[in-house]
PDB file of N, H, CA, C and O in Angstrom:
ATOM      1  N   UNK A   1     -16.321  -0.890   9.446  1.00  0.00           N
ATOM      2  CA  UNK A   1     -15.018  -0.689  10.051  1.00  0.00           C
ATOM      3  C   UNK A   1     -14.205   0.242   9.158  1.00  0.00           C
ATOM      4  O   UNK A   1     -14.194   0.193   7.928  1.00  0.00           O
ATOM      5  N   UNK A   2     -13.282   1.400  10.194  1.00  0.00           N
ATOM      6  H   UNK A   2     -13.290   1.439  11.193  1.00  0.00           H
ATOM      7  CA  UNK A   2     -12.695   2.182   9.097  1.00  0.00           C
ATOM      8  C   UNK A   2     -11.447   1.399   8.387  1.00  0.00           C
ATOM      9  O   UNK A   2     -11.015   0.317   8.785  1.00  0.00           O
ATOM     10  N   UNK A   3     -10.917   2.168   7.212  1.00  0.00           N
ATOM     11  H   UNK A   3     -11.268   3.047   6.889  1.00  0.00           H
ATOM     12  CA  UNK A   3     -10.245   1.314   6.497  1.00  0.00           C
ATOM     13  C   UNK A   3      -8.514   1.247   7.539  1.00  0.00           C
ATOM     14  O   UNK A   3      -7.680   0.361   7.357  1.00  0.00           O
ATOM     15  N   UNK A   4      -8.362   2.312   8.490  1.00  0.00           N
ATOM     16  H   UNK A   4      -9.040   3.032   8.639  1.00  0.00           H
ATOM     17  CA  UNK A   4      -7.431   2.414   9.220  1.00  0.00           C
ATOM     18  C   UNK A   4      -7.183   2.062  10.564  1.00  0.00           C
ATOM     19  O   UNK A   4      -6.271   2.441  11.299  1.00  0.00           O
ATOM     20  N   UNK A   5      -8.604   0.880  10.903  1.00  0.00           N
ATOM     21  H   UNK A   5      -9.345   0.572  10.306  1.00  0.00           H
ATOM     22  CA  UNK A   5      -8.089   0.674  12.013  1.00  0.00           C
ATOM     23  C   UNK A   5      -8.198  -1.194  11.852  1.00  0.00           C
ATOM     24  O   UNK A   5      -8.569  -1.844  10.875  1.00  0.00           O
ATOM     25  N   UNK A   6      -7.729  -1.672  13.189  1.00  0.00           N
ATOM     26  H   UNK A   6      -7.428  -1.144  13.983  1.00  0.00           H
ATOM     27  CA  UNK A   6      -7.263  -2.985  12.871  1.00  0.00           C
ATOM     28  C   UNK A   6      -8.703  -3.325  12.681  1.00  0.00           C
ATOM     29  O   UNK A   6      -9.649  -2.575  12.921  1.00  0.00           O
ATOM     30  N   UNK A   7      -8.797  -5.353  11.917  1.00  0.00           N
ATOM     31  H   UNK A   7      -8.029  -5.963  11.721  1.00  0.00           H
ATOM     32  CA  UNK A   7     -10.164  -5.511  12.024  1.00  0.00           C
ATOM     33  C   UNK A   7     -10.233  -6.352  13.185  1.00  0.00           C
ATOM     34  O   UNK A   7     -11.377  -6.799  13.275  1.00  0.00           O
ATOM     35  N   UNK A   8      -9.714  -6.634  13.832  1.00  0.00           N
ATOM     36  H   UNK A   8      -8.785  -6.271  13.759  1.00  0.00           H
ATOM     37  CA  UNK A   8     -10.065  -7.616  15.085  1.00  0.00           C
ATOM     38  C   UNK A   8      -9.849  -6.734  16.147  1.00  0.00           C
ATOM     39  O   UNK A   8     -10.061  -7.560  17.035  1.00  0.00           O
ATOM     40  N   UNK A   9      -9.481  -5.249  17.024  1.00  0.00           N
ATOM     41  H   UNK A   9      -9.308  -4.578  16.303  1.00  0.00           H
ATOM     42  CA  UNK A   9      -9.222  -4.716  17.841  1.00  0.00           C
ATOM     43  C   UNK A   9      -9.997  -3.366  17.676  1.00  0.00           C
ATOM     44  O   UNK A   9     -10.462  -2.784  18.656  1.00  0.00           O
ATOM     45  N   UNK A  10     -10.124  -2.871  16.345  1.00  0.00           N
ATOM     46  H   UNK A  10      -9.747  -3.343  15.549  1.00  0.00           H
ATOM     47  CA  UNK A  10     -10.153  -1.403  16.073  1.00  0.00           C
ATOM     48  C   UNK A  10      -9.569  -0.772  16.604  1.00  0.00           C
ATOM     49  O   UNK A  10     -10.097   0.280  16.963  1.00  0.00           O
ATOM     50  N   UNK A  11      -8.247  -1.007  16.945  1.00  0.00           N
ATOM     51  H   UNK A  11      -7.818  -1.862  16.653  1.00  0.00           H
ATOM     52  CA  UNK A  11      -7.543   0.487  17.227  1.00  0.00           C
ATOM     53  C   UNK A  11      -6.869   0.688  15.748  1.00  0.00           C
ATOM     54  O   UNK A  11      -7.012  -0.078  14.794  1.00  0.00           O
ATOM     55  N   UNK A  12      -6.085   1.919  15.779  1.00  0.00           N
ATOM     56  H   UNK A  12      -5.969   2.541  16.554  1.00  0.00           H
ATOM     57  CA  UNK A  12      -5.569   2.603  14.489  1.00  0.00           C
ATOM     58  C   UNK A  12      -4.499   1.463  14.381  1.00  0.00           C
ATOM     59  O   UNK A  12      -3.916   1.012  15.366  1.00  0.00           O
ATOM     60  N   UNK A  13      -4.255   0.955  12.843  1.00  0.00           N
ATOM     61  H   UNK A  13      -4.730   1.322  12.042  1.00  0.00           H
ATOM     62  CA  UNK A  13      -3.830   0.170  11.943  1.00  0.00           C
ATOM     63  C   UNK A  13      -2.183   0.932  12.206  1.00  0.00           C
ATOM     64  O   UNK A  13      -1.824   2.096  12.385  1.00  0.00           O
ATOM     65  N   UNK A  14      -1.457  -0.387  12.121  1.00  0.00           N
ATOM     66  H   UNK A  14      -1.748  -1.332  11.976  1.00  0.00           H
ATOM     67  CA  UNK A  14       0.202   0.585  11.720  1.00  0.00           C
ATOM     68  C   UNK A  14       0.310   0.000  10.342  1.00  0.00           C
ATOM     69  O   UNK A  14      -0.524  -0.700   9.768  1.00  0.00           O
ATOM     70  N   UNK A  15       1.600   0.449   9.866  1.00  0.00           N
ATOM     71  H   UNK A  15       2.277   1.018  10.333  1.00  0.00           H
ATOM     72  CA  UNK A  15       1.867   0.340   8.916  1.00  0.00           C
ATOM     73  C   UNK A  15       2.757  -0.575   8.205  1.00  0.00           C
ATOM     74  O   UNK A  15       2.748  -0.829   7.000  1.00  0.00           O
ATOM     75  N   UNK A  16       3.802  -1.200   9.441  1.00  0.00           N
ATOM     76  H   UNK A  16       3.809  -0.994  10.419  1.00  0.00           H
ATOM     77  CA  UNK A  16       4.384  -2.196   9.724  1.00  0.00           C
ATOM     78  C   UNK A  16       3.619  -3.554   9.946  1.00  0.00           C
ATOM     79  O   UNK A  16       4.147  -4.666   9.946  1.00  0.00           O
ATOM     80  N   UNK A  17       2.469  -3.312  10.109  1.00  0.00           N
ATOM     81  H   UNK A  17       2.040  -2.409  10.109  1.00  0.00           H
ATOM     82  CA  UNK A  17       1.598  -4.703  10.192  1.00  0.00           C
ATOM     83  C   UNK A  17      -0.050  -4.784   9.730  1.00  0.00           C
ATOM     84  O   UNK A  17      -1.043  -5.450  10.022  1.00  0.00           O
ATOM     85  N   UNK A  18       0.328  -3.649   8.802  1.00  0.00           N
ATOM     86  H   UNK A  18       1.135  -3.108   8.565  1.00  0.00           H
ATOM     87  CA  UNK A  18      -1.004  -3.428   8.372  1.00  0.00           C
ATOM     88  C   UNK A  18      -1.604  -4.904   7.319  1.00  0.00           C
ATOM     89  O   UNK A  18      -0.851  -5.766   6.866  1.00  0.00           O
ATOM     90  N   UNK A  19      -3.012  -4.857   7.143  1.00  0.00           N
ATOM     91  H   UNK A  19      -3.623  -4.157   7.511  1.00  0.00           H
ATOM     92  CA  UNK A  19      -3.952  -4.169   8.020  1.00  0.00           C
ATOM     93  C   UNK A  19      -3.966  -3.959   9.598  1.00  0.00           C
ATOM     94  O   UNK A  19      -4.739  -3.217  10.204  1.00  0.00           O
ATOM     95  N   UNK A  20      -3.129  -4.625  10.057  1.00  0.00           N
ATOM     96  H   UNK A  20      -2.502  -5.228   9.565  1.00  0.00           H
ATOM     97  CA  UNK A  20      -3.751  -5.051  11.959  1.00  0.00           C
ATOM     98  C   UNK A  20      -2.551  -3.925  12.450  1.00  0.00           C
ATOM     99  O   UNK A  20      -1.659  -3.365  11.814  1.00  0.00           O
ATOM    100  N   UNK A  21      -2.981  -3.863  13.957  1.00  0.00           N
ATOM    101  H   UNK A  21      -3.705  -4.318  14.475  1.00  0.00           H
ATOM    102  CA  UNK A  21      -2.235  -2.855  14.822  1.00  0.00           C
ATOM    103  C   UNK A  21      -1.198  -2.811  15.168  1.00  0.00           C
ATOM    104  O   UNK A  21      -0.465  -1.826  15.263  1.00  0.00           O
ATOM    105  N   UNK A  22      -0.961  -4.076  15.447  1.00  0.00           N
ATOM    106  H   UNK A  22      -1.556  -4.876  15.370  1.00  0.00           H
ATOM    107  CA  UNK A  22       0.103  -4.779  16.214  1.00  0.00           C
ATOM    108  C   UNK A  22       0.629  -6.254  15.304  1.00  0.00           C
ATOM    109  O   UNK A  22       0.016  -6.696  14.332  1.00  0.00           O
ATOM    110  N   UNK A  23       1.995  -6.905  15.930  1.00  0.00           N
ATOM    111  H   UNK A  23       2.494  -6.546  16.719  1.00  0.00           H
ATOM    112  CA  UNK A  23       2.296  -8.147  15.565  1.00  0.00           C
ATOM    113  C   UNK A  23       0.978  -8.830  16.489  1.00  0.00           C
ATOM    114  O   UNK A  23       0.028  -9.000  15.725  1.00  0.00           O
ATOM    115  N   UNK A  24       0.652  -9.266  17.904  1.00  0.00           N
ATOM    116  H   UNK A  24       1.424  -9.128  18.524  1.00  0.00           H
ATOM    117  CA  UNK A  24      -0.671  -9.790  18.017  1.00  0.00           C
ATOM    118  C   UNK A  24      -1.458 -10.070  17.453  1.00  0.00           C
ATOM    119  O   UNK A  24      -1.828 -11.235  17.306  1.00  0.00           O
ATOM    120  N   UNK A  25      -2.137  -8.753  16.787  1.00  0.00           N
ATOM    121  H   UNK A  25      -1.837  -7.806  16.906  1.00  0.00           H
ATOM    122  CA  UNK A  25      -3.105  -9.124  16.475  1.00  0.00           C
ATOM    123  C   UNK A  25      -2.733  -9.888  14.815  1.00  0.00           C
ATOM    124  O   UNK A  25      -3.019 -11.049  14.524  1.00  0.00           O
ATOM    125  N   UNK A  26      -2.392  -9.397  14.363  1.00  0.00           N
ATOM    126  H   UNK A  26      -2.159  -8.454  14.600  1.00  0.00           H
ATOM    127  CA  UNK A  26      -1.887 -10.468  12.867  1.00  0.00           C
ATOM    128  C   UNK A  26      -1.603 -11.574  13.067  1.00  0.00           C
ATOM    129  O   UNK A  26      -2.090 -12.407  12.303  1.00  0.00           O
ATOM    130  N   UNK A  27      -0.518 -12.135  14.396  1.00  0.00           N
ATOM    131  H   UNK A  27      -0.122 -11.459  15.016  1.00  0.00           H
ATOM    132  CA  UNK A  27      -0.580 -13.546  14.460  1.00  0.00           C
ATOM    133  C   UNK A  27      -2.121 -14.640  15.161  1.00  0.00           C
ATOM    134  O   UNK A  27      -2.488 -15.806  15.019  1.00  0.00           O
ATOM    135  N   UNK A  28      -2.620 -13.417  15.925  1.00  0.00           N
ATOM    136  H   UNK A  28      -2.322 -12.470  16.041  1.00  0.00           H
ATOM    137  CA  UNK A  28      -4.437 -13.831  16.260  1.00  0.00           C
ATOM    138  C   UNK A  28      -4.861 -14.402  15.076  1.00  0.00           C
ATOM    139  O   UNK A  28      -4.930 -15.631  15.112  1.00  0.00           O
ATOM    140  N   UNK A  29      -5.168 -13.865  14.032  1.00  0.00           N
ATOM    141  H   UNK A  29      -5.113 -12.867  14.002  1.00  0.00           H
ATOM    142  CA  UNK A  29      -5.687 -13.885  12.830  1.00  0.00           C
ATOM    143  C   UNK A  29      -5.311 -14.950  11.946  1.00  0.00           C
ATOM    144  O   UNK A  29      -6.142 -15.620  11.333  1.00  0.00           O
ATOM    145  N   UNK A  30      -3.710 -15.166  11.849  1.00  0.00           N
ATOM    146  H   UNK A  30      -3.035 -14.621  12.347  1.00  0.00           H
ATOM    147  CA  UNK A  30      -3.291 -16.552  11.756  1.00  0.00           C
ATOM    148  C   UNK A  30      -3.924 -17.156  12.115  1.00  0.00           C
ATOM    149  O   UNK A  30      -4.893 -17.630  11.523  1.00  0.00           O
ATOM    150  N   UNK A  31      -3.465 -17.417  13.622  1.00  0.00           N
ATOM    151  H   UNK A  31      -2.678 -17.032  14.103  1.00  0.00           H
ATOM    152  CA  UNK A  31      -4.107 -18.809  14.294  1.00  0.00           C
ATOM    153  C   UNK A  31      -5.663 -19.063  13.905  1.00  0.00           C
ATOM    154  O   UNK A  31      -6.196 -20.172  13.926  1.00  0.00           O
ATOM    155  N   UNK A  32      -6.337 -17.778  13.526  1.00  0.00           N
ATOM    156  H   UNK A  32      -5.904 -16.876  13.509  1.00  0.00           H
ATOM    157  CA  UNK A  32      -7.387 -18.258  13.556  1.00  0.00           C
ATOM    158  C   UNK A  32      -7.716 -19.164  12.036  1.00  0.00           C
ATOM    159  O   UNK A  32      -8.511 -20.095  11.906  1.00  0.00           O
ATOM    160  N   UNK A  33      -6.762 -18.503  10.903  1.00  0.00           N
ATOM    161  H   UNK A  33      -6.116 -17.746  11.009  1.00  0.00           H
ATOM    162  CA  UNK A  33      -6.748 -19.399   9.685  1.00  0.00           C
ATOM    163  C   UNK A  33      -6.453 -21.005   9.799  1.00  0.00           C
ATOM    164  O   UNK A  33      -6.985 -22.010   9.328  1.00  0.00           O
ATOM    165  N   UNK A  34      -5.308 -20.738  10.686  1.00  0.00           N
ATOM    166  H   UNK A  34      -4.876 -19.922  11.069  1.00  0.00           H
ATOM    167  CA  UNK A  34      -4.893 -22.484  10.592  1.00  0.00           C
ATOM    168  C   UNK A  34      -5.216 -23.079  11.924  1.00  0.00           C
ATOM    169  O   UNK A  34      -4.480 -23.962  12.365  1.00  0.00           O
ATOM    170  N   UNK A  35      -6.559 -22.549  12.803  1.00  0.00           N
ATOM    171  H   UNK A  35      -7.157 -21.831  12.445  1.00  0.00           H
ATOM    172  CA  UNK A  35      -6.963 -23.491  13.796  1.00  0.00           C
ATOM    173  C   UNK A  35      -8.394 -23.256  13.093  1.00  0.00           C
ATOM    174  O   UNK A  35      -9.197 -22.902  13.957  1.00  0.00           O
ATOM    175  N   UNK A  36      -8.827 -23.313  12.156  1.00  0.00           N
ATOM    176  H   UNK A  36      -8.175 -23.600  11.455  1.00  0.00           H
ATOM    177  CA  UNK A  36     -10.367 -23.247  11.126  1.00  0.00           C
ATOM    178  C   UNK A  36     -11.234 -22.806  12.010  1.00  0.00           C
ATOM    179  O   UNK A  36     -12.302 -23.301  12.369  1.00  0.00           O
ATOM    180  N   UNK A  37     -10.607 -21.668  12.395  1.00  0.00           N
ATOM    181  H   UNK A  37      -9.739 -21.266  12.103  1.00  0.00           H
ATOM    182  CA  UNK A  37     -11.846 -20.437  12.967  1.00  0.00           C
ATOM    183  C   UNK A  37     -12.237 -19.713  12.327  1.00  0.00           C
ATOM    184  O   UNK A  37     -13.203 -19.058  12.716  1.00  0.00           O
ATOM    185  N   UNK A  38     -11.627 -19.462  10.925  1.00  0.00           N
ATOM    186  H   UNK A  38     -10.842 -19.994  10.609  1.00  0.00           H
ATOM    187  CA  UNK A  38     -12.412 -19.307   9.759  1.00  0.00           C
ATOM    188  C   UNK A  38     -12.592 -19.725   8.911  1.00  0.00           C
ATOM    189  O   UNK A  38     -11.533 -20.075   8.389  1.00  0.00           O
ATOM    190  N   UNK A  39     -13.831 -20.060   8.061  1.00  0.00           N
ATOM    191  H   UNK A  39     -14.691 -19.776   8.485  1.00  0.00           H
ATOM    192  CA  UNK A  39     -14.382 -20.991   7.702  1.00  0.00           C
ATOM    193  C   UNK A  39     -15.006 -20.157   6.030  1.00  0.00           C
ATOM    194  O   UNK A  39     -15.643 -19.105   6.018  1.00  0.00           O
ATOM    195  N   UNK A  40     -14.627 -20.925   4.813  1.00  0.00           N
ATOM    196  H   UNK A  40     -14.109 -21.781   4.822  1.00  0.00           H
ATOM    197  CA  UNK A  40     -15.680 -20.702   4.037  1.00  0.00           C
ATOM    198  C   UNK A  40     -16.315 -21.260   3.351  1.00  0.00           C
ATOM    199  O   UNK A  40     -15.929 -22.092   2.530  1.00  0.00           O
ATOM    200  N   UNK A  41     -17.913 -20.751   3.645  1.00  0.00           N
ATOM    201  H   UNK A  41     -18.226 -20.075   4.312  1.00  0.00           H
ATOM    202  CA  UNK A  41     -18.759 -21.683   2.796  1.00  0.00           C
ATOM    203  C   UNK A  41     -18.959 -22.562   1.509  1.00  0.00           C
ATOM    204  O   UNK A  41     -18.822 -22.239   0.329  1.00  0.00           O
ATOM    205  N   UNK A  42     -19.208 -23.390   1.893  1.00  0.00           N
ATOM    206  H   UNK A  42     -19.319 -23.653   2.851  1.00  0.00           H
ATOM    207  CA  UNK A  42     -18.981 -23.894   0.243  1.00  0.00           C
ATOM    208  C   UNK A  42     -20.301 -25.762   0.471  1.00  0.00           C
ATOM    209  O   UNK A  42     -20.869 -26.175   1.482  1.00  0.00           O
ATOM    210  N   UNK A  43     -20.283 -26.222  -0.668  1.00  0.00           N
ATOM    211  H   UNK A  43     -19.822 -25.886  -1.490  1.00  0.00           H
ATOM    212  CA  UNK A  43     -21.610 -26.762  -0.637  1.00  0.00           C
ATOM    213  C   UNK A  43     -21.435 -28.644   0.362  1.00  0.00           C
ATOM    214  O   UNK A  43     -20.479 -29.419   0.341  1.00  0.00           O
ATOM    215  N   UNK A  44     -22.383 -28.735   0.878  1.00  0.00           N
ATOM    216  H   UNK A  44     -23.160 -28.105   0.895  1.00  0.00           H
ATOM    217  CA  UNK A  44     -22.597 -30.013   1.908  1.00  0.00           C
ATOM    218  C   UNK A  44     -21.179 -31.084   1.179  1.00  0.00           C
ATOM    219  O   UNK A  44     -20.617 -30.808   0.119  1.00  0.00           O
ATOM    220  N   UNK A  45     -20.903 -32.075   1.898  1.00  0.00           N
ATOM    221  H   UNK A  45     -21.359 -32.299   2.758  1.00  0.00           H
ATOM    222  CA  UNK A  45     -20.035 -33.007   1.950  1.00  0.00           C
ATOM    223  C   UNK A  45     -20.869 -33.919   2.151  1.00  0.00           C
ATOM    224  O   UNK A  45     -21.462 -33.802   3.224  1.00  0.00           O
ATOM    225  N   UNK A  46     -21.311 -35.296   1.171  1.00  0.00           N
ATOM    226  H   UNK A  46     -20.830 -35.391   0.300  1.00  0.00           H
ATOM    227  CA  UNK A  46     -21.681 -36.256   1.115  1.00  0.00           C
ATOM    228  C   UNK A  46     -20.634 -37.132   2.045  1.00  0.00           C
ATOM    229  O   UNK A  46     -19.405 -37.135   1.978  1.00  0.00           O
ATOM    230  N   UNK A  47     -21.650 -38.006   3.090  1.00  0.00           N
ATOM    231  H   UNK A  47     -22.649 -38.003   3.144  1.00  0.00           H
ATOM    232  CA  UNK A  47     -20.697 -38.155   3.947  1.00  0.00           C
ATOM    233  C   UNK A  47     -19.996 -39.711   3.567  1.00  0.00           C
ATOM    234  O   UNK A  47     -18.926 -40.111   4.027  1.00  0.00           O
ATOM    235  N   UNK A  48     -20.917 -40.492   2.577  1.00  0.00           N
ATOM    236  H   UNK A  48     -21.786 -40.167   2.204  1.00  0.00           H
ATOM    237  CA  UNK A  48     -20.265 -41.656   2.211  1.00  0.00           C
ATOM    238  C   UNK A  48     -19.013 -41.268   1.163  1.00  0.00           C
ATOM    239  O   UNK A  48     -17.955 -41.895   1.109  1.00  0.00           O
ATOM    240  N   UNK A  49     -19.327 -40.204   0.414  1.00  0.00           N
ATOM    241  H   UNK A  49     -20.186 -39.694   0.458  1.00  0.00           H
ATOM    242  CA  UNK A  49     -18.260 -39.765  -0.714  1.00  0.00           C
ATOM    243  C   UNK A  49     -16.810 -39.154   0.148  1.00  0.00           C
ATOM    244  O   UNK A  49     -15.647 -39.227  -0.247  1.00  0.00           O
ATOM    245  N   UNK A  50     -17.115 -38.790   0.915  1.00  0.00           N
ATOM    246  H   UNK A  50     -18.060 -38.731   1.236  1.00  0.00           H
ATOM    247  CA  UNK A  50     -16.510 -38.665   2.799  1.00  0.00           C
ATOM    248  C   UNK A  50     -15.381 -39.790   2.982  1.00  0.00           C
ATOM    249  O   UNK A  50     -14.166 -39.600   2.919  1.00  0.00           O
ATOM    250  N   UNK A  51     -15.953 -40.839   3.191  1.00  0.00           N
ATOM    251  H   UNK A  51     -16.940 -40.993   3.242  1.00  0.00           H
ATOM    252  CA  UNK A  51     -15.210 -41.979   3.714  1.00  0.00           C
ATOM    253  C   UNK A  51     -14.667 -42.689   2.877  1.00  0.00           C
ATOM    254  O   UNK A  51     -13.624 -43.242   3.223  1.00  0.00           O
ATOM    255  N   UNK A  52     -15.191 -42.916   1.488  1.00  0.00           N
ATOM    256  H   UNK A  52     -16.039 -42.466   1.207  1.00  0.00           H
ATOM    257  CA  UNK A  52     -14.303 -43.500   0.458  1.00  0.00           C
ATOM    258  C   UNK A  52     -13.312 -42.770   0.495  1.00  0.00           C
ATOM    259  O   UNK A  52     -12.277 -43.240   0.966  1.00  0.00           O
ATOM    260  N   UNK A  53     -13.338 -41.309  -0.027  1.00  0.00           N
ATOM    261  H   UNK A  53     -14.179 -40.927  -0.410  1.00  0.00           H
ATOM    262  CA  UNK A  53     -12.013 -40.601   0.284  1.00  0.00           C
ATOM    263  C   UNK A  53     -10.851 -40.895   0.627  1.00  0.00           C
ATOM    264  O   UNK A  53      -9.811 -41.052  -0.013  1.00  0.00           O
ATOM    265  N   UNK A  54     -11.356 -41.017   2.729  1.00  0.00           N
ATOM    266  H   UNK A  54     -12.201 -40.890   3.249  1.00  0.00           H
ATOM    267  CA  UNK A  54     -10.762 -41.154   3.320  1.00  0.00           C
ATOM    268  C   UNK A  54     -10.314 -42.386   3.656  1.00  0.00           C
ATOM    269  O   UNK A  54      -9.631 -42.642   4.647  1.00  0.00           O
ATOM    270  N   UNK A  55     -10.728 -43.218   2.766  1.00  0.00           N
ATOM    271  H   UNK A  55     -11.283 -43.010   1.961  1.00  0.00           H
ATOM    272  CA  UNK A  55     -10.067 -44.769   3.124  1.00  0.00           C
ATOM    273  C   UNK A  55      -9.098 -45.283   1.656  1.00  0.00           C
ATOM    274  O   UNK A  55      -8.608 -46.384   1.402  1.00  0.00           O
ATOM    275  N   UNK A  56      -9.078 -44.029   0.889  1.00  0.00           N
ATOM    276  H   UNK A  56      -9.477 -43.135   1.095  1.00  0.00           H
ATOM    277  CA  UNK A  56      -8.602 -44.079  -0.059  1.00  0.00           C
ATOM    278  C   UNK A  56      -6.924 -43.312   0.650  1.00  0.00           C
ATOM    279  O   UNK A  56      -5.794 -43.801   0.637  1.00  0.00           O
ATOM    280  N   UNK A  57      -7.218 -42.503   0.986  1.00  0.00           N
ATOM    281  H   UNK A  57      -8.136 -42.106   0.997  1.00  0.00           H
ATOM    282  CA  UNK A  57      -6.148 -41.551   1.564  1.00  0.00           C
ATOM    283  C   UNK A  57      -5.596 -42.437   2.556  1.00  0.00           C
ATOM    284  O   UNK A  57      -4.559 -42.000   3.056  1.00  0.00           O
ATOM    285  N   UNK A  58      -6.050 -43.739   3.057  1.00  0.00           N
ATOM    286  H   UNK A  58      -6.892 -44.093   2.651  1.00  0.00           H
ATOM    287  CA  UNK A  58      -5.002 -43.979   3.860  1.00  0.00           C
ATOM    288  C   UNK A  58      -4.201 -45.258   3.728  1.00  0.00           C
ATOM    289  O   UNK A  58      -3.511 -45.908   4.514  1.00  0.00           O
ATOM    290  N   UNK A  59      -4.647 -45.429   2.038  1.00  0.00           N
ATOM    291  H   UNK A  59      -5.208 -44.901   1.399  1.00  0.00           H
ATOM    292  CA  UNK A  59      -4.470 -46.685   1.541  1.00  0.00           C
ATOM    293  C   UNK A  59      -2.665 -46.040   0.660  1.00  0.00           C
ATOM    294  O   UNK A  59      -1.768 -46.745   0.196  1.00  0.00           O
ATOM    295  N   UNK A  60      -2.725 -44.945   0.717  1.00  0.00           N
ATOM    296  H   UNK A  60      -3.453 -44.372   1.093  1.00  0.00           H
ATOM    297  CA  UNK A  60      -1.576 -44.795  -0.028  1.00  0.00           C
ATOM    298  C   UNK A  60      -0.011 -44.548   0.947  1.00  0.00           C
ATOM    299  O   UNK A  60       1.064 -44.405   0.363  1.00  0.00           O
TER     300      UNK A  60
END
């Protein structure tokens, strides 16, 4: 992808909302952070170490 155009649309990047084209597409990109449409890897979750956790977390 060129360095000037958006990364979710590819049209040409402004400058007011750069990297992205538009306000759209930057708030797309949001949503996609805080609805975990993007995701990064990182190593398995023991699922009993899981639930202690979480029964710890709801003890407080």
């Amino acid at each position: 992808m060129n360095r000037n155009t958006c990364p979710l649309c590819a049209k040409p990047s402004s400058a007011a909302h750069a990297p992205f084209c538009s306000r759209g597409c930057k708030d797309r990109d949001l949503l996609q952070w805080l609805g975990e449409g993007y995701r990064i890897p990182g190593e398995p979750v023991d699922p009993e170490a899981q639930s202690r956790l979480d029964s710890a977390d709801s003890r407080d």
